[in-house]
The first five atom37 places (N, CA, C, CB, O) and aatype in JSON, in Angstrom:
{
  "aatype": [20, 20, 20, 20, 20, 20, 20, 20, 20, 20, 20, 20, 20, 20, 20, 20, 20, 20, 20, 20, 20, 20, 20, 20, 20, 20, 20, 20, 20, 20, 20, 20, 20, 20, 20, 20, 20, 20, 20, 20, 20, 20, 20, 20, 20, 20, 20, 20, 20, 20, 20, 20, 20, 20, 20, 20, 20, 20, 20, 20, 20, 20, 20, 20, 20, 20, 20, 20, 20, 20, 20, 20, 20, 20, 20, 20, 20, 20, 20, 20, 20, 20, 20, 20, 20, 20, 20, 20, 20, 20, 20, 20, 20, 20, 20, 20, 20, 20, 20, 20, 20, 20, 20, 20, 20, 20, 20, 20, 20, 20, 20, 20, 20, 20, 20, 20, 20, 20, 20, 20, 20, 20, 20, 20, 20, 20, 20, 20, 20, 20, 20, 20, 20],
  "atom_mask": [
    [1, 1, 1, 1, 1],
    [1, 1, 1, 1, 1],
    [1, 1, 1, 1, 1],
    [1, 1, 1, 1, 1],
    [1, 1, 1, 1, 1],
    [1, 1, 1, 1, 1],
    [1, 1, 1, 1, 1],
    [1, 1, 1, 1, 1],
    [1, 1, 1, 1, 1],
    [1, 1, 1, 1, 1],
    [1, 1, 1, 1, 1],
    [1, 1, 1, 1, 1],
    [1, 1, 1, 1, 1],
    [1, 1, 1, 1, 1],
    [1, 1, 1, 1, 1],
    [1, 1, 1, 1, 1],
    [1, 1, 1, 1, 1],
    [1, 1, 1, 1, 1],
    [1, 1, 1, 1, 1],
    [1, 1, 1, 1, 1],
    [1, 1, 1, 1, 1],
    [1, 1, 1, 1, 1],
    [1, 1, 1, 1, 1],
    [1, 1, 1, 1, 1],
    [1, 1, 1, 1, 1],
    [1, 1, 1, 1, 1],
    [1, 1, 1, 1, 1],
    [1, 1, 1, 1, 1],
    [1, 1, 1, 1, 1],
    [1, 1, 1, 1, 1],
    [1, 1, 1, 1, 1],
    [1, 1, 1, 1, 1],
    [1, 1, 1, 1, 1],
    [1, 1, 1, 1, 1],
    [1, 1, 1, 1, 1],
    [1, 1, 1, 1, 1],
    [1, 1, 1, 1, 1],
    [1, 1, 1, 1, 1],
    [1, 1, 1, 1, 1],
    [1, 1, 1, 1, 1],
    [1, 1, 1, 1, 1],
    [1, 1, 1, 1, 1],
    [1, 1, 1, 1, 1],
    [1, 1, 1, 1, 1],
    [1, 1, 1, 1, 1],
    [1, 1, 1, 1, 1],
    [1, 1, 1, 1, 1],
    [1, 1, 1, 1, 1],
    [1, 1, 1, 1, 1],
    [1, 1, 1, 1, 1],
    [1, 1, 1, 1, 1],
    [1, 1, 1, 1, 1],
    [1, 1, 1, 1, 1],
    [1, 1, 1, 1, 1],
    [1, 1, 1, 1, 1],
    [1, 1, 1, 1, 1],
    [1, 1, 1, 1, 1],
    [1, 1, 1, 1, 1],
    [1, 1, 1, 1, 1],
    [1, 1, 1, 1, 1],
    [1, 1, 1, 1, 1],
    [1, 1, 1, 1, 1],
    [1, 1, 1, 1, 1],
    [1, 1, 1, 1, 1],
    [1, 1, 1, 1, 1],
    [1, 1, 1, 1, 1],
    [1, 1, 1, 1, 1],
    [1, 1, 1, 1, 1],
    [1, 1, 1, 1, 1],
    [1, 1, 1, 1, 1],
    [1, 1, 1, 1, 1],
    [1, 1, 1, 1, 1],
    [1, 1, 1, 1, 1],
    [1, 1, 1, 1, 1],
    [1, 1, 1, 1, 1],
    [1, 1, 1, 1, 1],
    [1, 1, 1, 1, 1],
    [1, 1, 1, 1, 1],
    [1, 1, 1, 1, 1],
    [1, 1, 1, 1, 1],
    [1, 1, 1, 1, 1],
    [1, 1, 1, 1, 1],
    [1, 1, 1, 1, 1],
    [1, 1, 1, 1, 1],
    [1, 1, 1, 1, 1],
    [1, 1, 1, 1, 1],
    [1, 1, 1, 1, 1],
    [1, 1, 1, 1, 1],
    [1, 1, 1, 1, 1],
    [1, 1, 1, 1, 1],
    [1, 1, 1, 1, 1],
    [1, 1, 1, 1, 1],
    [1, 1, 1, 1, 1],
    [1, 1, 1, 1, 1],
    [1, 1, 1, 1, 1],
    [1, 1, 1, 1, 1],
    [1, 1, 1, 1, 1],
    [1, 1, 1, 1, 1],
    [1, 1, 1, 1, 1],
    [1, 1, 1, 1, 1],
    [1, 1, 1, 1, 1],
    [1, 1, 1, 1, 1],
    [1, 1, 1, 1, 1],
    [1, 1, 1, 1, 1],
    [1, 1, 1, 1, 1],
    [1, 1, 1, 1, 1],
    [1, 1, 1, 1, 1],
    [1, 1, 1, 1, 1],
    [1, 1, 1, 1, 1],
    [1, 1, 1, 1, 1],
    [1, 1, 1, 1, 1],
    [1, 1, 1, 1, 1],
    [1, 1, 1, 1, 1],
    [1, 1, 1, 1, 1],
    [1, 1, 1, 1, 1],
    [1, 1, 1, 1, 1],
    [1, 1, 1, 1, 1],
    [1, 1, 1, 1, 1],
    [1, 1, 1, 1, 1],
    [1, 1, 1, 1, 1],
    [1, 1, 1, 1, 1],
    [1, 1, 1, 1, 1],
    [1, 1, 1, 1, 1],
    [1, 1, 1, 1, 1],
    [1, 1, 1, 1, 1],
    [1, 1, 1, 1, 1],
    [1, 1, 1, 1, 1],
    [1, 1, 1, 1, 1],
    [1, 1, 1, 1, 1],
    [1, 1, 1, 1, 1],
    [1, 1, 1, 1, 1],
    [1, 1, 1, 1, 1],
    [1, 1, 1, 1, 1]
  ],
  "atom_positions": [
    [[30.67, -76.97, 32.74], [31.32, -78.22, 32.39], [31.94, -78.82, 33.65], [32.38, -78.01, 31.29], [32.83, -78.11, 34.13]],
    [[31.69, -80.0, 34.32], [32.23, -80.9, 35.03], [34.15, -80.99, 35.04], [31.46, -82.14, 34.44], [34.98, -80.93, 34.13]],
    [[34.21, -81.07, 35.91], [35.72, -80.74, 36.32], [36.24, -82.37, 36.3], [35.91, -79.8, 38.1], [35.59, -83.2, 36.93]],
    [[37.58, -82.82, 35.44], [37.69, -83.8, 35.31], [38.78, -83.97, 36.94], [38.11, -84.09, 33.74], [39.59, -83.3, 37.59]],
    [[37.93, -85.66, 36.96], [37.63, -85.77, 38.39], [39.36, -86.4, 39.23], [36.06, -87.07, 38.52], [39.88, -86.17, 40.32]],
    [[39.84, -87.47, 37.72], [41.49, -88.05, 38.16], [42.3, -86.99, 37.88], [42.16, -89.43, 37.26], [43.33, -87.64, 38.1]],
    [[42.58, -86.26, 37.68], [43.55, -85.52, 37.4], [43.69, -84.09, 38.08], [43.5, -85.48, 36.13], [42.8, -83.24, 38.02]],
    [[45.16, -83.87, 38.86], [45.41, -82.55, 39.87], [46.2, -81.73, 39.16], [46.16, -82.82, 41.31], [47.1, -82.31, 38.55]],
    [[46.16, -80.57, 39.05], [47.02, -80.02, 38.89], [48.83, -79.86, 39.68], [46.27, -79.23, 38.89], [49.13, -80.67, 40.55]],
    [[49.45, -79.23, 39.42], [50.49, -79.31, 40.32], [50.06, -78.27, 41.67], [51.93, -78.87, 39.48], [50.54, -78.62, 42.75]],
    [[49.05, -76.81, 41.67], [48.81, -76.54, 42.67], [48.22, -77.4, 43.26], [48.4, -75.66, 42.7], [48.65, -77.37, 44.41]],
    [[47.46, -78.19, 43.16], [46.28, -78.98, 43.48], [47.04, -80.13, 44.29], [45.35, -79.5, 42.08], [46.52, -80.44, 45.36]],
    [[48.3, -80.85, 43.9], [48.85, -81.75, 44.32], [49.49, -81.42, 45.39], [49.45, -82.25, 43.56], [49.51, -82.16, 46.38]],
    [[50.22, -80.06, 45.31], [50.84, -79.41, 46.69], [49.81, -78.86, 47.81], [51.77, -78.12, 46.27], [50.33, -79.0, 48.92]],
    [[48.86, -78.42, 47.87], [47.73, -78.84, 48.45], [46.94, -80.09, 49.14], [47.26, -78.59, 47.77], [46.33, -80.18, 50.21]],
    [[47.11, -80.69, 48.47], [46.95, -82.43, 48.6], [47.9, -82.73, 49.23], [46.96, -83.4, 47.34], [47.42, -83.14, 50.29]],
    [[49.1, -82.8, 49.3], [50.39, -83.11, 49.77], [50.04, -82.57, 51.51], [51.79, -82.17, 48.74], [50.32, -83.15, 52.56]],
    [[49.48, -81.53, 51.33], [50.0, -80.95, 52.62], [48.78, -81.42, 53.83], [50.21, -79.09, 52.43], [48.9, -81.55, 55.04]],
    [[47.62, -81.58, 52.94], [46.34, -82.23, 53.95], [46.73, -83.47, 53.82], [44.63, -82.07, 53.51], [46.26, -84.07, 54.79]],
    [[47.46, -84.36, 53.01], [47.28, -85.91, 53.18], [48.68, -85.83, 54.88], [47.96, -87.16, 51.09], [48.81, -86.62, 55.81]],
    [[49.29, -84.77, 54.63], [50.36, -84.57, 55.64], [50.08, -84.39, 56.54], [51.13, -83.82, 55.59], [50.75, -85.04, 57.34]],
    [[49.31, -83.76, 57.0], [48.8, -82.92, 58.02], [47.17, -84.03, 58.55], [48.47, -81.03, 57.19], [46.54, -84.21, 59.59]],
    [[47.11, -84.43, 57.37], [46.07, -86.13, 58.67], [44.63, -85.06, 59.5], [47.89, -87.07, 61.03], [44.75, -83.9, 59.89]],
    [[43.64, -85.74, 59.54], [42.61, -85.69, 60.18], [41.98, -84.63, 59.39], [42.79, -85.53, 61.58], [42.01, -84.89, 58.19]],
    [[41.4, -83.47, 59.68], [40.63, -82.77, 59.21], [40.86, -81.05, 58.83], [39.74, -83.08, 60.0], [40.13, -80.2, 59.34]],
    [[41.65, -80.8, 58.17], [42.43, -79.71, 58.34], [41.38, -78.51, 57.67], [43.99, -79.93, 57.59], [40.52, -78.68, 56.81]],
    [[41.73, -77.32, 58.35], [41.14, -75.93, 57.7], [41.72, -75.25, 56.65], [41.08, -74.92, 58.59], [42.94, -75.34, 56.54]],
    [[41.18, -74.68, 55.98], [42.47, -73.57, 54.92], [43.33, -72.82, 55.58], [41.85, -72.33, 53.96], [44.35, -72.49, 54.97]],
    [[43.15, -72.41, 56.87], [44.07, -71.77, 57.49], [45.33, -72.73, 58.12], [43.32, -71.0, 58.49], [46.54, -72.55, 58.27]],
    [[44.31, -73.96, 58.45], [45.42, -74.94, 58.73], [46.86, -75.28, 57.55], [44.55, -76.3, 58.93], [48.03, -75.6, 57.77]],
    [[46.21, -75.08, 56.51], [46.92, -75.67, 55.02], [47.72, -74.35, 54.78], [45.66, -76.11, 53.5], [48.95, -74.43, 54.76]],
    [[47.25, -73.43, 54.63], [48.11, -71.72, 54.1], [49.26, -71.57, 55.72], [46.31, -69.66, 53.99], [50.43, -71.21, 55.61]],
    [[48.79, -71.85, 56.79], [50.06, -71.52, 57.99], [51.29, -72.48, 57.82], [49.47, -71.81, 59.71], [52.45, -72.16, 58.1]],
    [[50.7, -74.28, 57.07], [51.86, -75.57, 57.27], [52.26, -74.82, 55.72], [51.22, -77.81, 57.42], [53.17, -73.99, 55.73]],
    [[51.79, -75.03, 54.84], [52.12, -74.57, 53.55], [52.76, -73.54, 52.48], [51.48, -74.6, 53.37], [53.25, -73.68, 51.36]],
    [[52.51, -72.37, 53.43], [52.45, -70.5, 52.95], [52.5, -69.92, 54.28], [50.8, -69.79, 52.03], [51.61, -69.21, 54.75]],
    [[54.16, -70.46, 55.19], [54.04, -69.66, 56.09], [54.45, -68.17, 56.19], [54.48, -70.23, 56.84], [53.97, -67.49, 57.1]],
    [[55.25, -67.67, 55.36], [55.52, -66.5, 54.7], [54.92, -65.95, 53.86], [56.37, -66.49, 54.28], [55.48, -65.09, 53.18]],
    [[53.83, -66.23, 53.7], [52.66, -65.17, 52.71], [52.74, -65.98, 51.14], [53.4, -63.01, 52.5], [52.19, -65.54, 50.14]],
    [[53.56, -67.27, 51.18], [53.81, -66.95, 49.45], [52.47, -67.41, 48.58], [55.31, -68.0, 48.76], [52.5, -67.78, 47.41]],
    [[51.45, -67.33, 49.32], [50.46, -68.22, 48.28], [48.95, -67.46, 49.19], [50.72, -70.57, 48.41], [48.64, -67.84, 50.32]],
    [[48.44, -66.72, 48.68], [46.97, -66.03, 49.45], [46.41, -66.9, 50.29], [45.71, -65.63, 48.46], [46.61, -68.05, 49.91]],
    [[45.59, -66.8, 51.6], [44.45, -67.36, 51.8], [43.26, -67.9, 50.47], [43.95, -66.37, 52.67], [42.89, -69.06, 50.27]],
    [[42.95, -67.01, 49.9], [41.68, -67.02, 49.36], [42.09, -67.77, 48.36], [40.96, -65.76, 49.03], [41.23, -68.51, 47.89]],
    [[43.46, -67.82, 47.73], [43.81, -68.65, 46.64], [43.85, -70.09, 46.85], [45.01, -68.27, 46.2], [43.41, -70.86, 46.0]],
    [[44.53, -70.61, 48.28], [44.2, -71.76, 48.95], [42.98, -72.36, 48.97], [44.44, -71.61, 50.02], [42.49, -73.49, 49.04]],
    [[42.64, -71.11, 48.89], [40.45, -71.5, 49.59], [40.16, -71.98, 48.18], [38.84, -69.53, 50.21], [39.56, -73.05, 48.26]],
    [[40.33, -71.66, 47.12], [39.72, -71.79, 45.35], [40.22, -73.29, 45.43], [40.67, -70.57, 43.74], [39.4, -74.19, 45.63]],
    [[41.45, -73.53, 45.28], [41.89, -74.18, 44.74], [41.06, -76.43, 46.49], [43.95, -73.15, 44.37], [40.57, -77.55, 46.52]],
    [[41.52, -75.54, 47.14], [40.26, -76.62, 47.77], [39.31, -76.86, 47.8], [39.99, -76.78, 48.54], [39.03, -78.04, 48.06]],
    [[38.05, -75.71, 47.52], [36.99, -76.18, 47.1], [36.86, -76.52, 45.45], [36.1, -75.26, 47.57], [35.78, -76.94, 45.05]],
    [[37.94, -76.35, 44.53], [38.33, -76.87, 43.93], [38.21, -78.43, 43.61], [39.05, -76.43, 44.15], [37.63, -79.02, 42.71]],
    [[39.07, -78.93, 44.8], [39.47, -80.24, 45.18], [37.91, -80.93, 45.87], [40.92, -80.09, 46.37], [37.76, -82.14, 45.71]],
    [[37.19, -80.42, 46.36], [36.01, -80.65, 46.81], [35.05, -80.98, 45.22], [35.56, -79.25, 47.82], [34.67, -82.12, 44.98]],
    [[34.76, -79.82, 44.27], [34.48, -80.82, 43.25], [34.75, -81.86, 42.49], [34.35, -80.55, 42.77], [34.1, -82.69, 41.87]],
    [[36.16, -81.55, 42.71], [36.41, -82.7, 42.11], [36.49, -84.21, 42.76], [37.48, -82.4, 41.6], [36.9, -85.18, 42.13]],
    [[36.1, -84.25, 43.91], [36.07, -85.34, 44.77], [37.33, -85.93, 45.81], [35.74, -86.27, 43.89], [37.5, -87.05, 46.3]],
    [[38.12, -84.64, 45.89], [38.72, -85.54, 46.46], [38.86, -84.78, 48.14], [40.13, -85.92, 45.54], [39.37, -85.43, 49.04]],
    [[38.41, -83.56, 48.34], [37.51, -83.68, 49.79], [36.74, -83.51, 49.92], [37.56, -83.24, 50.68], [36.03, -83.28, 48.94]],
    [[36.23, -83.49, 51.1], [35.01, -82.87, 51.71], [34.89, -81.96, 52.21], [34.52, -83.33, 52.4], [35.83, -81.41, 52.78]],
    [[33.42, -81.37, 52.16], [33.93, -79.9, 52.85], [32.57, -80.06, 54.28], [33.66, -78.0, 51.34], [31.35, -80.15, 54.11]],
    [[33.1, -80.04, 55.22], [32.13, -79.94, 56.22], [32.31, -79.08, 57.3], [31.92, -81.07, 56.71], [33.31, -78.82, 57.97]],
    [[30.57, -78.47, 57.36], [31.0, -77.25, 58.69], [30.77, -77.3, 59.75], [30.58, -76.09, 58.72], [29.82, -77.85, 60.31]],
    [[31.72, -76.65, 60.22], [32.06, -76.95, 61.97], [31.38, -75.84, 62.52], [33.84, -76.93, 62.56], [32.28, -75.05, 62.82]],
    [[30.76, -75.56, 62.68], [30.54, -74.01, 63.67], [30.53, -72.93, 62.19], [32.37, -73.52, 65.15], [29.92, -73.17, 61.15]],
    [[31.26, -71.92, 62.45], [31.54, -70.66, 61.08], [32.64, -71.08, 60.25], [32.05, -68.97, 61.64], [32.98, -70.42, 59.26]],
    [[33.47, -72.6, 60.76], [35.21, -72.74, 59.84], [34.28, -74.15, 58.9], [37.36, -73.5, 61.33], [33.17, -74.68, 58.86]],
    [[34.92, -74.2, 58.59], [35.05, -75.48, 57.15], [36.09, -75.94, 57.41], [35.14, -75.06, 55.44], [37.19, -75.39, 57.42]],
    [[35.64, -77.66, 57.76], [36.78, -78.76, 57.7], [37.16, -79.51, 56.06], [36.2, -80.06, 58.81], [36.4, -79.86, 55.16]],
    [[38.3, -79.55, 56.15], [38.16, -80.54, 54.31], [38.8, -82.18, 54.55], [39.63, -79.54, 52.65], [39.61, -82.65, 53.75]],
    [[38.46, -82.7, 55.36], [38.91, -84.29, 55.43], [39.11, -84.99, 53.85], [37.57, -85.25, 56.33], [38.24, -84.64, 53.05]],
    [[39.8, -85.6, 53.53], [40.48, -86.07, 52.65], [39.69, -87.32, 52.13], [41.8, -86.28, 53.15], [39.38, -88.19, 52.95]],
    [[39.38, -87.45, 50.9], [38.5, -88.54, 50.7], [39.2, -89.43, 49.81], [37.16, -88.15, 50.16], [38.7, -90.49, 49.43]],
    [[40.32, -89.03, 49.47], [40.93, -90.39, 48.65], [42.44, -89.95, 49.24], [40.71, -90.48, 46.51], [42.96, -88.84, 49.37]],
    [[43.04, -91.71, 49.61], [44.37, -91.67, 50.08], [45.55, -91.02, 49.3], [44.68, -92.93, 50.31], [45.25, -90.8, 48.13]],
    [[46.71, -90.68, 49.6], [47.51, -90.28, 48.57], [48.12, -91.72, 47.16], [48.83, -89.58, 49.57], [48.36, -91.61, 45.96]],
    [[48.16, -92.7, 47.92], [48.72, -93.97, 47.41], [47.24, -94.07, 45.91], [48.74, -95.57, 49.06], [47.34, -94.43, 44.73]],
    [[46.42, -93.72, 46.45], [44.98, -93.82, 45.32], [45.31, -92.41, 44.21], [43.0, -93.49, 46.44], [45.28, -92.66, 43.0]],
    [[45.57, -91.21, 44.57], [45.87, -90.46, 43.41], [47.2, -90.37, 42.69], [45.58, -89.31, 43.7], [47.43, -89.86, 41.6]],
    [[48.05, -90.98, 43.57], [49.32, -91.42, 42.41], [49.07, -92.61, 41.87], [50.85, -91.6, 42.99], [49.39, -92.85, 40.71]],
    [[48.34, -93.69, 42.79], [47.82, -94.67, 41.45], [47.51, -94.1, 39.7], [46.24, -95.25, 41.98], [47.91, -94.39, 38.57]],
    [[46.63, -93.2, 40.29], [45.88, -92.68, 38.87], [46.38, -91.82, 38.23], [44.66, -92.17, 38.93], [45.94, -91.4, 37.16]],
    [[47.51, -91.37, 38.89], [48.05, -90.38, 37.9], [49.4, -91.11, 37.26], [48.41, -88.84, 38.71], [50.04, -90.68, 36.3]],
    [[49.63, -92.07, 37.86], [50.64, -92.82, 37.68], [49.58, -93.39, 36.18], [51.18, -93.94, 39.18], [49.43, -92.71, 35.16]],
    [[49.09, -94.51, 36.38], [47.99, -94.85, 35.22], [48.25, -93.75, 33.99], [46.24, -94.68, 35.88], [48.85, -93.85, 32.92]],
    [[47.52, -92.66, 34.65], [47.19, -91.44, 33.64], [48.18, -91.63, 32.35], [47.49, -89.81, 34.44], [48.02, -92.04, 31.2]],
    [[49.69, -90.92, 33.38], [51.46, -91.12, 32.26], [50.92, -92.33, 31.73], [53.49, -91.48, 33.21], [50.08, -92.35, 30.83]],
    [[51.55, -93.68, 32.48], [51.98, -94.85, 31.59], [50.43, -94.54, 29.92], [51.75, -96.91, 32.97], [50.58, -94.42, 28.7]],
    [[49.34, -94.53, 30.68], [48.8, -94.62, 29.65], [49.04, -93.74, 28.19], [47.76, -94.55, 30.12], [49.21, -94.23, 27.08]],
    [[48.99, -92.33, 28.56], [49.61, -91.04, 27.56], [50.78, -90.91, 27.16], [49.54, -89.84, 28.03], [50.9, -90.53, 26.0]],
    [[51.71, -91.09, 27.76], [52.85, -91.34, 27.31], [53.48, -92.53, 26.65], [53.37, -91.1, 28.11], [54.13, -92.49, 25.61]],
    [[53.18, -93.74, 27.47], [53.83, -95.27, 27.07], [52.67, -95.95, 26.52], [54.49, -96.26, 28.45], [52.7, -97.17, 26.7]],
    [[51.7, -95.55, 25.93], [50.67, -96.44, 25.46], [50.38, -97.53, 26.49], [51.08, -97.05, 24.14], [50.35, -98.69, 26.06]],
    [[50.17, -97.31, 27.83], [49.53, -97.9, 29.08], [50.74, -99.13, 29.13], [47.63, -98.46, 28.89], [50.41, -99.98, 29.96]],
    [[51.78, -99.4, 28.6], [52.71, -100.31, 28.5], [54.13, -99.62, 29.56], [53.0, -100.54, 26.73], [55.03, -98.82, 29.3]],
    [[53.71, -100.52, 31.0], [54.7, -100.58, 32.44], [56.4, -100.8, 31.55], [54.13, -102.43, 33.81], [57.29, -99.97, 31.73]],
    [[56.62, -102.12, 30.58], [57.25, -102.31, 30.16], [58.41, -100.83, 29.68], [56.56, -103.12, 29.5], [59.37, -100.29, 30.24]],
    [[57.67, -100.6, 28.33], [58.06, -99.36, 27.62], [58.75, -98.4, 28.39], [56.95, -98.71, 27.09], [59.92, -98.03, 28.26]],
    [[57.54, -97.87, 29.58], [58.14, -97.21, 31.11], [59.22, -97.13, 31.4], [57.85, -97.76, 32.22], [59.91, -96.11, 31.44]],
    [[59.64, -98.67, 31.74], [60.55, -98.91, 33.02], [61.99, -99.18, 31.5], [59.87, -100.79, 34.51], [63.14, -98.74, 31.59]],
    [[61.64, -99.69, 30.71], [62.85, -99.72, 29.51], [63.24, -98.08, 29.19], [62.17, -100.58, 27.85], [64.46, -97.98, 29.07]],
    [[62.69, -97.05, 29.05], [62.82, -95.36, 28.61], [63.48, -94.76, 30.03], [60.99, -94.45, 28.19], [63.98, -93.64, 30.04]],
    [[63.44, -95.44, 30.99], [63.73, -95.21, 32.45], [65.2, -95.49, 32.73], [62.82, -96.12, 33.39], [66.02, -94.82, 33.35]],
    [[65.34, -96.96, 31.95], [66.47, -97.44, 31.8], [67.4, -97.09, 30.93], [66.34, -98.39, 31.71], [68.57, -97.07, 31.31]],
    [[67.18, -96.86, 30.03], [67.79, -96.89, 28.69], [68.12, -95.38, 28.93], [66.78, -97.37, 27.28], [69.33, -95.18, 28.81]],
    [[67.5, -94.45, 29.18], [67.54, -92.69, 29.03], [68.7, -92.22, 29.75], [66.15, -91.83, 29.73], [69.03, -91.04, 29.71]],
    [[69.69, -93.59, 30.79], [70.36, -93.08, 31.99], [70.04, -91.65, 32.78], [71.69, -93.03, 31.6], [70.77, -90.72, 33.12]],
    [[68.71, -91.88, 32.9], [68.92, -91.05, 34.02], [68.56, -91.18, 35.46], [68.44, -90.09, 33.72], [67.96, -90.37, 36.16]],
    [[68.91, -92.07, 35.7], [68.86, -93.02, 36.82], [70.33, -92.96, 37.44], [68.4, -94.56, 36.31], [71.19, -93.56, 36.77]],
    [[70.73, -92.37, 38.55], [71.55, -92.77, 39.02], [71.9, -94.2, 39.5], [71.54, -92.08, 39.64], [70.96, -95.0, 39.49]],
    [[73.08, -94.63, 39.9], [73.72, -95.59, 40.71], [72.87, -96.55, 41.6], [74.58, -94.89, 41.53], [72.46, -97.71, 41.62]],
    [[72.83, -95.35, 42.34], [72.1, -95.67, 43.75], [70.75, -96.3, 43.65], [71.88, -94.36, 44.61], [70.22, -97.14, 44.37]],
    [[70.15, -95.46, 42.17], [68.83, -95.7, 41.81], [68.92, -96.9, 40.8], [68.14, -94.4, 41.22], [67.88, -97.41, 40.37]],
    [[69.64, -97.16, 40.58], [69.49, -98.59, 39.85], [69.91, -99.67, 40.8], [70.44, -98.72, 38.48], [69.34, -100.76, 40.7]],
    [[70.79, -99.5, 41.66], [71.03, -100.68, 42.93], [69.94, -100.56, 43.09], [71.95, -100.58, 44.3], [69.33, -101.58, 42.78]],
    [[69.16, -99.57, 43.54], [67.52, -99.77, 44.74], [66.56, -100.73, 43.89], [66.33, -97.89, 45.06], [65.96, -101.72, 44.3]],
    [[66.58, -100.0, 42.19], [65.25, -100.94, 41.48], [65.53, -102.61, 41.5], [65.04, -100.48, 39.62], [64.69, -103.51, 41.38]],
    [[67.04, -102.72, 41.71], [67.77, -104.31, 41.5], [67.06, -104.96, 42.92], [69.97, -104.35, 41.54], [66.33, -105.95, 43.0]],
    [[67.49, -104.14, 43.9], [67.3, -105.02, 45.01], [65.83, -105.16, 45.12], [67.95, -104.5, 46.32], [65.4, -106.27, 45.43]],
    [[64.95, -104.1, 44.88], [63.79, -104.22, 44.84], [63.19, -105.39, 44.06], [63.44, -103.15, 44.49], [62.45, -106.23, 44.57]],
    [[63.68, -105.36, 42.44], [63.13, -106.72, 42.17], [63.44, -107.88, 42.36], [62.99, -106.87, 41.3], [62.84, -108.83, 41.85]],
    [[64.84, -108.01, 43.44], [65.07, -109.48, 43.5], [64.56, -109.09, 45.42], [67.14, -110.24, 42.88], [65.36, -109.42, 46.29]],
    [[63.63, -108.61, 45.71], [62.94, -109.08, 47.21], [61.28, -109.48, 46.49], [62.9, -107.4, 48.74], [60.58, -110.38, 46.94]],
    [[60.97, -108.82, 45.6], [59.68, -109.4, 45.18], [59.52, -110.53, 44.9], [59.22, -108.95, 44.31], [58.59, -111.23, 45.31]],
    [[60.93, -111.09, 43.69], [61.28, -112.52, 43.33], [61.05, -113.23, 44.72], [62.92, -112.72, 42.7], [60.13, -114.04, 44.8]],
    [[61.82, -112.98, 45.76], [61.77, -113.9, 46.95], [60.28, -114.17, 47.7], [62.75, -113.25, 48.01], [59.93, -115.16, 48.34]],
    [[59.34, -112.66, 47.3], [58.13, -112.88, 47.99], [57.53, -114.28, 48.03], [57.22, -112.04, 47.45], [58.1, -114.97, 47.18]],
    [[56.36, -115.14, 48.85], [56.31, -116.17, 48.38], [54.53, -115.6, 47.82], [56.76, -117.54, 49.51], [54.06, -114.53, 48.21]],
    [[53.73, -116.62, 46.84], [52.91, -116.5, 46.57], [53.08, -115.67, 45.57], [52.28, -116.37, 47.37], [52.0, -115.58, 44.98]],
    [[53.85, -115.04, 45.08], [54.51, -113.94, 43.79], [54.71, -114.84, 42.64], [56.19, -113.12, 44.16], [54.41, -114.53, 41.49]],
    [[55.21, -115.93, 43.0], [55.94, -116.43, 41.95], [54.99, -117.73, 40.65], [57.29, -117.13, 42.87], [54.53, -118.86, 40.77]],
    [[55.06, -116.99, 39.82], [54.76, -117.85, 38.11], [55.39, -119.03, 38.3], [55.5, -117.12, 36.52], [56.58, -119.17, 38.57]],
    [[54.46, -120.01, 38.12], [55.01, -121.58, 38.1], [54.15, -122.14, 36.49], [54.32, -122.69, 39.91], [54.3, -123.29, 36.08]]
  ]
}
């Protein structure tokens, strides 16, 4: 059975995290030394879970000599798109609204974090070409 292709696990994302971090073309050894520098996570378990990520599309696996490079084939901003999508859709019935009201309403938003969403939406308001006439 085909490995569904938008969706990471949380190993999968910390993995991801660490090659979208680490830029250009990284090895498993590259990923287990920035990632598991104290042993906490196997080589070989690293290795599964990226060629892992290789079926499912989101690297590549190409060989260099005897090592395997895994260059990154979708940006990070593209799989939180979709996993972002994923929630609103499963959770909020694909409704941003619902979201950002359960966000609000739930207080659990600090202070700080409700100044930031304020200022945030009154710099978009200012954007030009943004604005509903």
């Amino acid at each position: 059975m085909p490995r569904k292709k938008e969706y990471l696990s949380p190993s999968e994302w910390e993995i991801m995290n660490v090659i979208w971090d680490l830029g250009g073309k990284p090895t498993v050894k590259n990923v287990v030394d920035t990632a598991y520098p104290n042993g906490e996570k196997a080589y070989t378990t690293v290795h599964t879970i990226m060629d892992i990520l290789v079926e499912k599309g989101f690297l590549k696996k190409e060989k260099f000599g005897p090592v395997n490079l895994y260059p990154p084939l979708k940006k990070r901003n593209e799989a939180i798109g979709k996993e972002t999508d994923i929630f609103i859709n499963k959770v909020f019935g694909g409704s941003f609204r619902k979201m950002a009201n359960f966000m609000l309403e739930s207080r659990k938003l600090s202070e700080d974090e409700y100044n930031y969403l304020k200022d945030l939406i009154e710099q978009k308001e200012q954007e030009p070409g943004d604005k509903k006439e």
